[in-house]
C-alpha positions as CSV (number, residue, x, y, z in Angstrom):
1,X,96.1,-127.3,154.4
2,X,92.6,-125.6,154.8
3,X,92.1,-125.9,150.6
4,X,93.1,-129.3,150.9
5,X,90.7,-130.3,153.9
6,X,88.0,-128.9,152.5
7,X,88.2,-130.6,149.1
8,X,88.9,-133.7,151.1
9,X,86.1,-133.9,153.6
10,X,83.8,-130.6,153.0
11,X,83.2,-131.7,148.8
12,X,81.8,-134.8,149.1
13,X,79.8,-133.8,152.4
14,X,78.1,-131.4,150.4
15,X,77.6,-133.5,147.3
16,X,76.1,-135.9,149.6
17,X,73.9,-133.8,151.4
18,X,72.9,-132.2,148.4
19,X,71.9,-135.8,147.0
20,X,70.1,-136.7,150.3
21,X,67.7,-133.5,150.3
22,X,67.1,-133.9,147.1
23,X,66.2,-137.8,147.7
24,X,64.0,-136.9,150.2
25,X,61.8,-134.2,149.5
26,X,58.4,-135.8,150.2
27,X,56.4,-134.4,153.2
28,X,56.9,-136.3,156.2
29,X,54.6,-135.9,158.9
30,X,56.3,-135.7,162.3
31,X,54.1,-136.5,165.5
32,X,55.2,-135.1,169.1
33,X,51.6,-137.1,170.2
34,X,52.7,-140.6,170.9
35,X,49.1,-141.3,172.4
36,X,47.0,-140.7,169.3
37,X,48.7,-141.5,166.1
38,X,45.7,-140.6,163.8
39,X,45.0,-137.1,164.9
40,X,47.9,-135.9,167.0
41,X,48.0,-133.0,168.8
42,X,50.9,-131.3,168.2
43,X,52.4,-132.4,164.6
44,X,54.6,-130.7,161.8
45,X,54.9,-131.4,158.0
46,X,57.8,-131.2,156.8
47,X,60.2,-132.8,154.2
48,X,62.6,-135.5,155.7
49,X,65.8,-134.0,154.9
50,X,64.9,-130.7,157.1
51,X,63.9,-133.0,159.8
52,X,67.0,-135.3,159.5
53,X,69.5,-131.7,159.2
54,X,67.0,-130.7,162.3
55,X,68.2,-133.9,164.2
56,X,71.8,-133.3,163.0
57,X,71.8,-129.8,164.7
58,X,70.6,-130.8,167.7
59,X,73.2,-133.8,167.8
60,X,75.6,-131.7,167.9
61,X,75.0,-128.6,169.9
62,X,74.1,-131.4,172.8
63,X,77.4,-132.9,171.9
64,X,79.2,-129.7,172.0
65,X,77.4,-128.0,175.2
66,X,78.4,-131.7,177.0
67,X,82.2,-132.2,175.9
68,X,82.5,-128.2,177.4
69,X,80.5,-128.7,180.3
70,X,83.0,-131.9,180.8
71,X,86.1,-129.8,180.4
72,X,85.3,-127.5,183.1
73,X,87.8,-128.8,184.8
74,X,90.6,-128.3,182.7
75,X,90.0,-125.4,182.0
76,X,89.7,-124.1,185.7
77,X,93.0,-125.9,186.2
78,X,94.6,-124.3,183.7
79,X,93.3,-120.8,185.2
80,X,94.5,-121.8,188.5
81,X,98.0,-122.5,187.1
82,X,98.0,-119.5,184.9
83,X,96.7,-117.1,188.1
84,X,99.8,-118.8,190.3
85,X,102.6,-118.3,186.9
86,X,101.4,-114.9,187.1
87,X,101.9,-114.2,190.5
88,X,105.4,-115.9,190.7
89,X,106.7,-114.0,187.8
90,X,105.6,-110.6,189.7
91,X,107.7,-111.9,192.5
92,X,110.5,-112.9,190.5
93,X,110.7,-109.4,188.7
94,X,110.2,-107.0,191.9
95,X,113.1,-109.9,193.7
96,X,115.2,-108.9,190.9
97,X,114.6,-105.0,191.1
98,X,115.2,-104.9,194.8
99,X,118.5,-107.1,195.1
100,X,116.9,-109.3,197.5
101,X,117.7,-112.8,195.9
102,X,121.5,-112.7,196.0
103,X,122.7,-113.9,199.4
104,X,126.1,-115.3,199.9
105,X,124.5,-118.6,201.1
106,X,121.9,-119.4,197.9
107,X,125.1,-118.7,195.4
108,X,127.8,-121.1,196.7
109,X,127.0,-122.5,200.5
110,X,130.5,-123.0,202.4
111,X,132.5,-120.3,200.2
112,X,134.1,-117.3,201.0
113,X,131.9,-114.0,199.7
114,X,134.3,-112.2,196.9
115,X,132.9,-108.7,196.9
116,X,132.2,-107.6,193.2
117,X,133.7,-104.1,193.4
């Protein structure tokens, strides 16, 4: 599955990528000035495919830090739940070690007792 997703989807990422660096190699001068365009203060050469896989990065650690900051939630839920199965199956097993959940009444209500000796 893995060998087949990656020669699916990984392959011609790479082929592409590969071709857009190499398409874009020229120096590209990017500006953090937006005041004075012709001699900016802070400003970085670089070729535009680095600036373009710079902009990819960033998309996605943004996207990643917000979809986990949005399942918070969830996930504290599913804490909550796991806490609480926890503590139920401590009470079920130490229930079930002392003999305490078989009364005459939870097994059959309105029937006689039949001692099991």
């Amino acid at each position: 599955m893995r060998k087949a997703f990656s020669l699916i989807f990984l392959v011609p990422l790479a082929i592409v990528l590969v071709l857009l660096s190499v398409a874009n190699r020229a120096p590209t001068q990017f500006s953090l000035d937006p005041l004075n365009s012709q001699a900016p203060a802070l400003a970085f050469e670089l070729p535009l495919f680095v600036l373009l896989f710079l902009a990819l990065m960033l998309g996605l650690v943004i996207g990643s830090f917000l979809t986990w900051t949005r399942q918070g939630k969830y996930r504290r839920a599913l804490r909550e739940k796991s806490y609480e199965a926890s503590q139920l199956q401590r009470e079920k097993e130490t229930d079930v070690k002392s003999g305490s959940n078989i009364k005459s009444a939870e097994i059959a209500p309105g029937l006689p007792l039949i001692s099991q000796s």
